[in-house]
C-alpha positions, 0 to 999 in steps of 0.5 A, a space after each residue: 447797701 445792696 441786698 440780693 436774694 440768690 437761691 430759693 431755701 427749698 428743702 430747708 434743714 435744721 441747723 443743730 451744729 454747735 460751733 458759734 459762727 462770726 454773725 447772725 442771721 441777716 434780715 428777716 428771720 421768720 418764717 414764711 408769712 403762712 407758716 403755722 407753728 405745728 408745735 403750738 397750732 399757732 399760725 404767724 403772718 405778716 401784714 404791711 402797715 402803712 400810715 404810721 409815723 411814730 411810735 404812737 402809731 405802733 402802739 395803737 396798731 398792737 392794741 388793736 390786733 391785739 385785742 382781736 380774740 385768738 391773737 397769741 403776739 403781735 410785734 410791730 416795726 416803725 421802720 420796715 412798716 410791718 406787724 407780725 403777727 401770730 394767732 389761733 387760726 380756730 379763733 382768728 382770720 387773716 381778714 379779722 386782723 386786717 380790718 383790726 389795723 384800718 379800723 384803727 386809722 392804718 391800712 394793711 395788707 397780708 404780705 403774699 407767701 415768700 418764694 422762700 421756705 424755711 425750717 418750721 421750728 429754728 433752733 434759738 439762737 444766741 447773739 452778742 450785742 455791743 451796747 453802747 451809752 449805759 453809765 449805771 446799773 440803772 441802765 443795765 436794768 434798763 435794757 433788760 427790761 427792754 429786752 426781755 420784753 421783745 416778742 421771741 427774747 428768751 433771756 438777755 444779760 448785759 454787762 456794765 464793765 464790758 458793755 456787751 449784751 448777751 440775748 437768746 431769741 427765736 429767729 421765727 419770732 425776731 431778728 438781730 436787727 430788731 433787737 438792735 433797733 429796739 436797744 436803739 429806740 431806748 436811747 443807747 448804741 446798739 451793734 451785733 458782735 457776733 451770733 451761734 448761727 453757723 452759716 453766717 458770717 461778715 468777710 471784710 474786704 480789701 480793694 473796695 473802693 468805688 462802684 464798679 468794685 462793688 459791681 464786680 463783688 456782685 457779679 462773682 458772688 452772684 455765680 457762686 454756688 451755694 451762697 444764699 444770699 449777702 449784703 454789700 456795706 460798700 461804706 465799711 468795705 464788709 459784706 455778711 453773707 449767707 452760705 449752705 455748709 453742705 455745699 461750699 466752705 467759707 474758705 471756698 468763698 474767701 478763694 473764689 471772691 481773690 480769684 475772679 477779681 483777679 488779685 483786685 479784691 481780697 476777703 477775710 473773715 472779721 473775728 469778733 473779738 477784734 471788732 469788739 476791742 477796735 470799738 473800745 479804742 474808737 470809744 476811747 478816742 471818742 471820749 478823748 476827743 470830746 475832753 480835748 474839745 472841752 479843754 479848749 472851749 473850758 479853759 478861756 472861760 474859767 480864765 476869764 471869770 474866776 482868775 482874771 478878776 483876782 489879779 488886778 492887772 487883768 482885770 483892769 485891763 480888762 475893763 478898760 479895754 473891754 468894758 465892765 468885765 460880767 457886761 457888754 461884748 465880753 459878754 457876748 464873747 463868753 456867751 459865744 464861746 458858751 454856744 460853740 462849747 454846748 456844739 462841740 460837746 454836745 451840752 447845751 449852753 448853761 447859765 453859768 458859764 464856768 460852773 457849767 463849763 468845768 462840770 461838762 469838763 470833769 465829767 468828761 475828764 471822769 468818763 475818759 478814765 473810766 473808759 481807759 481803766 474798763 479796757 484794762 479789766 477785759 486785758 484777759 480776754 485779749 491777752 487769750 485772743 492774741 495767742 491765735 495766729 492771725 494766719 497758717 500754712 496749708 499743705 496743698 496735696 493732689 488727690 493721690 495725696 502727694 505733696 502740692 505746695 504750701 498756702 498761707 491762710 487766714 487761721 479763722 479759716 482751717 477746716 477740720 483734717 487739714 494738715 499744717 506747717 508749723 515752723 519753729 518758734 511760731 504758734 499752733 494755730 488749731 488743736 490737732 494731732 502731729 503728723 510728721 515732725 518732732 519738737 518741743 512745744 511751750 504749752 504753759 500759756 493755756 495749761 500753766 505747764 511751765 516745762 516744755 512738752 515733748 511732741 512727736 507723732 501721734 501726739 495732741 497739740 493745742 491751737 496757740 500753744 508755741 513751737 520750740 524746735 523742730 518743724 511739725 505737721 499737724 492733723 486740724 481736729 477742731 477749729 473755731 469755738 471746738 478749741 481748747 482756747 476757744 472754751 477757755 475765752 468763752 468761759 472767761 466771757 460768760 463769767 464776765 457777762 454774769 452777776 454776782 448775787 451781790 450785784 442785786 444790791 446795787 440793782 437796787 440801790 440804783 432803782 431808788 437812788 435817783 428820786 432820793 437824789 432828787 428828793 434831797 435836792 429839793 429839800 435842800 433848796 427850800 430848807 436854805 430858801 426859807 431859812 433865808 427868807 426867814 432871816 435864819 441866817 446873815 445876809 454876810 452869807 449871801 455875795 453881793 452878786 447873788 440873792 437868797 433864791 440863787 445861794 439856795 440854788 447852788 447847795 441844791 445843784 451841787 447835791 444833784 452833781 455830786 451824787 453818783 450811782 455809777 460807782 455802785 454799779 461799777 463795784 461789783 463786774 469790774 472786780 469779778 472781770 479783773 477776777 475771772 481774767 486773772 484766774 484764767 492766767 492761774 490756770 483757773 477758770 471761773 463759770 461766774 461771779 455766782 460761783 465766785 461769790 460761793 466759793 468764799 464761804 466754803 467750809 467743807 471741801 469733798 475729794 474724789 480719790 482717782 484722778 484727784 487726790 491720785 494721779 490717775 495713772 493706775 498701775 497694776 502690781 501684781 496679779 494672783 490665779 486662785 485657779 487652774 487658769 494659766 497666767 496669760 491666758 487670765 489676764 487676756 480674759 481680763 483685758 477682753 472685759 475691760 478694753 471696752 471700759 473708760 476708767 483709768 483701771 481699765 486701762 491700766 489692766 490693759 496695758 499690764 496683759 499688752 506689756 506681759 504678752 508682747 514685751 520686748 517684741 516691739 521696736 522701741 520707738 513710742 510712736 511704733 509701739 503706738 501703731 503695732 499696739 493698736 494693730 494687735 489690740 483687734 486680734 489678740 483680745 476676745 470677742 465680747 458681747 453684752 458689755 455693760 459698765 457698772 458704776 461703783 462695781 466693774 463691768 461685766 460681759 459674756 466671753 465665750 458664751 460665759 459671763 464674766 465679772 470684774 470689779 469689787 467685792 459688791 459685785 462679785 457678791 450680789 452675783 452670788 460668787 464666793 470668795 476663798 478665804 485664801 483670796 480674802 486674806 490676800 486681798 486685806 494685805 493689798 487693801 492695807 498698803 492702800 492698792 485696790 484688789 480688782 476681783 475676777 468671776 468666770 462662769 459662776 466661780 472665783 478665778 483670781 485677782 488683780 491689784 492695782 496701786 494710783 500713786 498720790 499727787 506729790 501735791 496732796 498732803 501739803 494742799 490737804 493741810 493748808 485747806 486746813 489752815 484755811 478753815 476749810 475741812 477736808 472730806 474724801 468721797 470714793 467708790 473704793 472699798 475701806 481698807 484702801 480708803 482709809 489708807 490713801 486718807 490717812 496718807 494724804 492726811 484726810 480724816 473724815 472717809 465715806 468709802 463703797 459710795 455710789 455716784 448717786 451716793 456721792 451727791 447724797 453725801 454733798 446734800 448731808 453737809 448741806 443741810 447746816 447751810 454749810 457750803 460744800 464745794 467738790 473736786 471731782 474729774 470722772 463722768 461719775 463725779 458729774 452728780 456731785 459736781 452739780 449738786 455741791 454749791 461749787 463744783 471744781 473739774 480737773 482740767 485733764 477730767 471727763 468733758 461731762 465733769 468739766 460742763 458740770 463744775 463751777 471751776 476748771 482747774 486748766 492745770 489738774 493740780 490740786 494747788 490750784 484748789 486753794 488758788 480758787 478759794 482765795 482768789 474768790 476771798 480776795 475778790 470779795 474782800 475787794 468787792 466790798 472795799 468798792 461798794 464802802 467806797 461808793 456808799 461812803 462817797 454818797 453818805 459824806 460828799 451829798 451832806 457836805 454838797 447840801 451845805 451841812 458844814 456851811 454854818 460852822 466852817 463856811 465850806 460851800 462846795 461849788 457845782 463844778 468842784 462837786 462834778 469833778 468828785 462824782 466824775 473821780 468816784 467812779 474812776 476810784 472804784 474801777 483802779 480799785 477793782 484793777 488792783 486785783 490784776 496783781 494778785 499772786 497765788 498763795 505759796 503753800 508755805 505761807 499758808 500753812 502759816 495761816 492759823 485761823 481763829 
């Protein structure tokens, strides 16, 4: 490993970008050894300490700085012989904490001022871990504990079934090798995924295969500028480096490493998830090859000690030609075999061979299935990261724009306005905009949109959705983790990552089952002992080959073999990863097991009006002038006030005033009509000043150097308007028929009105009523006046109404249903439902609603169809139905299997459960939970017929 500091940091920046890069920071995170927190007063250091030799030494090293008056932490590293170090400098001296350290028996120095200088605050970074070896949720109690225990770890999460640790930490405070090393000093396998920093990243390499390849990876990436600092793993042919964004781009890099070596070496970035799934199947190969080993090594022994003795063949034969069979060089055989056995599978030799032999066997057996069967629950995942094209094709153009040529890329390596070539019948392999080209593109693989979907210019794409037809030019908006398909992977893994409140049971079942376990154990073993030594039973029980302190042995092994905490542990993230996975392939995104576990006792469910329970394409029908004011010129004043609005009445308001004024003078092509609309916008509409969108009410503005009002009668009226009564009548007959009447004000007096209808979704009234049916009831929340609330609700079948409802209101609404303790869920899908999507126990976003909606729901309905509503209570039902079938499983396991190990039965039935019989039980326990957990993976949403057959009781 070679590791080469190129570019002093001077001038460091704070690096607040948002996109998640492939790795971590690399090395030493901290800040220079001087450095003082300025936010804190605190100053943090660096002291050299030799003289430690174990992790005894580490912790006498941080009792004692840490007992110096003003030490705020104090971390300490075995491996790179350092303590770090922050205090009050008002307190504490550097010479106070050095004479600390020798006064403990180390030496120490204060490391000099790095050359380098970095940012004095970093932003906290976050890291995933693979974590390797944890078998119950003992041990992921375990490594959070560990964890939250480092100096600088702000919170970690780990996750049994995927075996994937999430941390937060400061880089000032530690960095991903010390996390790494810690995990590993706890006992367990410990690799970093991938980290939210973004100028880091981990190429892997192609054509590095001896000394003077790596030479030659030096020389060029030594002259390349912008590039910080890397380091070379010779071993697995990848090298992390450290890059300046501002200044060179990965895919420079990538370039620039394929160009100087003349074609010898090729670079490409590593994706995380292809690491993480190529671990998975070096895990399975691992657990085979251990089982295999086992088999071999198993087999000879169980033959020799428990069949050849029955078949008097054998055993004669056996005896003549090697002795007594238990004695002499047999024995020696077997105690060989035993021996190369506890080498090959990492087990010391036990006493009993075969008894040992076939525990290690079935365990082994028992943790390859579970292996197999954890890989399955994460398919979701997988399935999503393959939609990604692993390459694209890059438009070359000359600076004066013309076309250049074309470049295959890797796709992990598209920068935001590069233009790509789509070819038909291959993926799209970032989100962008059609450039050039018309196609049809299969979008159902990410929105659950079965129809193909026409593509022209101007049109949006979604990076791994399908080319149909045509060939298409493509604009990249947003690669990385900005894609559509990124977000859906990141919300799929971090409702993977989280615990269902469920899961607490089991956390603590697995705190105090082991001393029980042990506790019985020994119970056990004195309870046969002494009745034995007593006389309690006949001595027919015991064989001629054993003794009282040996019977009582057994029944005490085998409680210690058969019982198994892992089942527990798997029951709960195994069903909720199977869960979220399946969701995601509905068209349902789950946030957590939280929310799913929420979900199954909603009782009432509140609807938006617009955008949920309508279409959200308003359209305006008919407009009225109460006034003097020309039609044309009324509706441009109006489109003036609106055109700065984003509520889709806003837009339809525009759209009608652009249609009255220029229809028929525009060709009829979509993507002409597009770029002429947006062309004329700018001249034909007013100037504006003021613009203020009132939420609830409309928007008002100044125009002309007078004010003007657009919205509902709230608005109009606290300005002090009057309505005639003449639009008041009006405007009753529109709110009856379930259209909105949008008033207009213009320097103080009423001008006209506009009415504007949002057809109901076709899907509304049967959904209502199979919620119903569900025993879930039905509220309709909206900032839309009564007459036309009442109407649309009675339309869609919705009984109970609260209509004029501010945004704040609508939270205030949510928290009254839940005052009872009743669970309220909200399906909303505009900024203004953000409130009460945070405020109802769940939330549920319209996928094609706001981005602010979406980030505050619990659910994302990818398919903005409100079928997909009751999708999500009843794959949440389902879920915990199945849920709770794991956890009797693995209650009811223990309950009967340690009686029935302990000896309960033996007096009546003469059923003793041998220790290798009860190790394959405990290994096929845990496995039973997991095939349990995948038999969610069959789930199939509900037909609204079905289930307005549904009656509950």
């Amino acid at each position: 490993m070679a590791h080469l500091q190129l570019t002093a940091l001077a001038g460091g920046r704070d690096d607040d970008m948002e996109e998640v890069a492939l790795l971590g920071p690399y090395g030493d995170s901290e800040g220079p050894p001087g450095e003082v927190d300025e936010e804190a007063g605190m100053r943090r250091v660096q002291v050299r300490v030799t003289g430690m030799t174990c992790s005894a030494c580490t912790g006498a090293v941080e009792a004692a700085v840490s007992a110096c008056r003003g030490v705020r932490s104090v971390a300490v590293s075995l491996l790179q012989n350092r303590a770090r170090v922050v205090f009050d400098p008002a307190l504490a001296k550097e010479e106070d904490i050095v004479e600390a350290i020798e006064d403990a028996g180390f030496e120490a120095e204060i490391l000099p001022d790095s050359a380098v200088s970095q940012p004095k605050s970093q932003k906290a970074l976050s890291g995933q871990f693979r974590i390797g070896g944890m078998t119950c949720a003992a041990c992921v109690n375990s490594v959070e504990g560990i964890l939250m225990k480092l100096p600088g770890v702000k919170r970690a999460v780990v996750a049994l079934a995927t075996s994937l640790g999430e941390v937060e930490y400061d880089p000032a405070a530690i960095s991903k090798d010390e996390i790494v090393q810690a995990i590993e000093d706890a006992g367990f396998e410990a690799a970093l995924l991938q980290s939210s920093e973004q100028d880091k990243a981990l190429l892997g390499l192609t054509g590095l295969h001896t000394e003077r390849d790596v030479d030659l990876l030096h020389g060029i990436l030594k002259k390349t500028e912008g590039l910080r600092q890397f380091d070379v793993n010779s071993a697995h042919t990848e090298v992390e480096i450290t890059f300046d964004p501002e200044v060179v781009g990965l895919r420079s890099i990538v370039d620039t490493i394929e160009m100087e070596s003349s074609g010898r070496l090729k670079a490409h970035v590593q994706n995380p998830y292809v690491r993480s799934a190529s671990n998975d199947a070096h895990e399975a190969s691992k657990m085979l090859h251990l089982l295999r080993s086992s088999l071999f090594l198993s087999i000879p022994v169980f033959f020799m000690r428990m069949v050849c003795p029955r078949i008097p063949f054998l055993s004669s034969f056996l005896l003549m030609h090697c002795g007594p069979f238990r004695i002499g060089d047999l024995l020696k055989w077997m105690l060989f075999c035993a021996l190369l056995y506890g080498a090959f599978t990492e087990f010391h030799p036990p006493m009993y061979f075969e008894t040992s032999a076939m525990i290690i066997t079935f365990v082994l057996f028992g943790k390859y299935l579970e292996v197999l069967a954890k890989g399955r629950t994460s398919d979701a995942i997988k399935k999503l990261v393959e939609l990604v094209p692993a390459t694209a094709i890059l438009l070359l153009k000359y600076k004066d724009g013309k076309y250049a040529g074309e470049k295959e890329i890797d796709a992990l390596l598209i920068h935001p306005g590069d233009v790509l070539k789509v070819l038909p019948g291959s993926k799209i392999p970032a989100d962008g905009v059609v450039t050039w080209g018309k196609s049809h593109v299969d979008e159902s693989m990410v929105t659950g949109e079965s129809l193909p979907i026409s593509k022209e210019g101007s049109s949006s794409v979604i990076g791994g959705t399908m080319n149909l037809h045509g060939i298409l030019h493509i604009q990249a908006a947003k690669v990385g983790s900005g894609t559509v398909l990124s977000q859906i992977i990141s919300l799929v893994e971090t409702a993977q990552m989280s615990k269902a409140p469920i899961q607490k049971f089991a956390d603590y079942v697995a705190g105090i089952f082991v001393p029980i376990v042990i506790t019985l154990s020994f119970l056990t073993f004195c309870t046969w002992f002494v009745c034995g030594s007593l006389g309690a039973y006949p001595n027919s029980w015991v064989s001629e080959t054993s003794n009282c302190f040996v019977f009582s042995l057994m029944f005490s092994i085998s409680v210690v073999v058969i019982a198994c905490p892992c089942a527990l542990g798997l029951a709960t993230p195994t069903a909720v990863m199977v869960a979220t996975g399946v969701g995601a392939n509905h068209g349902v995104l789950v946030k957590g097991g939280d929310a799913l576990e929420r979900a199954q006792n909603v009782k009432y469910i509140i609807f938006d009006k617009t955008g949920t329970l309508t279409q959200g394409k308003a359209t305006v029908t008919m407009n009225k002038v109460f006034s003097g004011m020309d039609v044309g010129d009324f509706l441009t004043l109006v489109a003036s006030a609106e055109a700065s609005s984003e509520h889709p009445l806003a837009k339809a308001i525009l759209d009608y005033a652009f249609h009255f004024h220029f229809f028929g003078k525009f060709p009829s092509s979509k993507n002409d009509v597009k770029k002429r609309k947006e062309d004329v916008l700018s001249q034909w509409l007013l100037e504006v000043a003021d613009f203020s969108a009132l939420p609830g009410k409309g928007v008002q503005c100044w125009i002309n150097g007078k004010k003007i009002l657009v919205g509902n009668r709230t608005l109009i009226s606290e300005n002090g308007v009057n309505i005639p009564e003449e639009a008041e009548s009006f405007l009753v007959d529109m709110e009856l028929n379930a259209k909105t009447g949008i008033l207009v004000a213009y320097d103080g007096d009423f001008i006209g009105l506009v009415g504007v209808t949002d057809p109901l979704k076709r899907e509304a009234a049967v959904v209502i009523e199979g919620l119903k049916k569900m025993g879930v009831y039905p509220v309709m929340v909206t900032g839309d006046n009564w007459r036309t609330a009442l109407a649309v609700a009675k339309e869609v079948g919705i009984e109970d109404v609260r209509a004029e409802v501010m945004p704040a209101g609508k939270a205030d609404v949510i928290r009254s249903f839940q005052k009872d303790g009743s669970v309220v869920a909200m399906v909303g899908d505009g900024i203004n439902d953000s409130p009460a999507l945070a405020a109802a126990d769940v939330g549920m976003a319209i996928g094609a609603g706001t981005d602010i909606a979406i980030e505050a729901a619990d659910y994302v309905l990818v398919r903005n169809n409100l079928e997909d509503v009751i999708t999500a209570i009843d794959l949440s039902r389902k879920t915990f139905s199945r849920i709770r079938w794991n956890y009797f499983f693995a209650m009811a396991y223990n309950i009967v299997a340690i009686p029935v190990a302990a000896g309960a039965l033996f007096p009546f039935t003469g059923l003793q459960m041998p220790p290798w019989l009860a190790g394959a039980c405990m290994a096929f326990s845990s496995v039973s939970v997991v095939c349990s957990s995948l038999l969610l993976r069959r789930y199939r949403k509900p037909r609204l017929t079905t289930v307005l057959q549904i009656t509950v009781e």
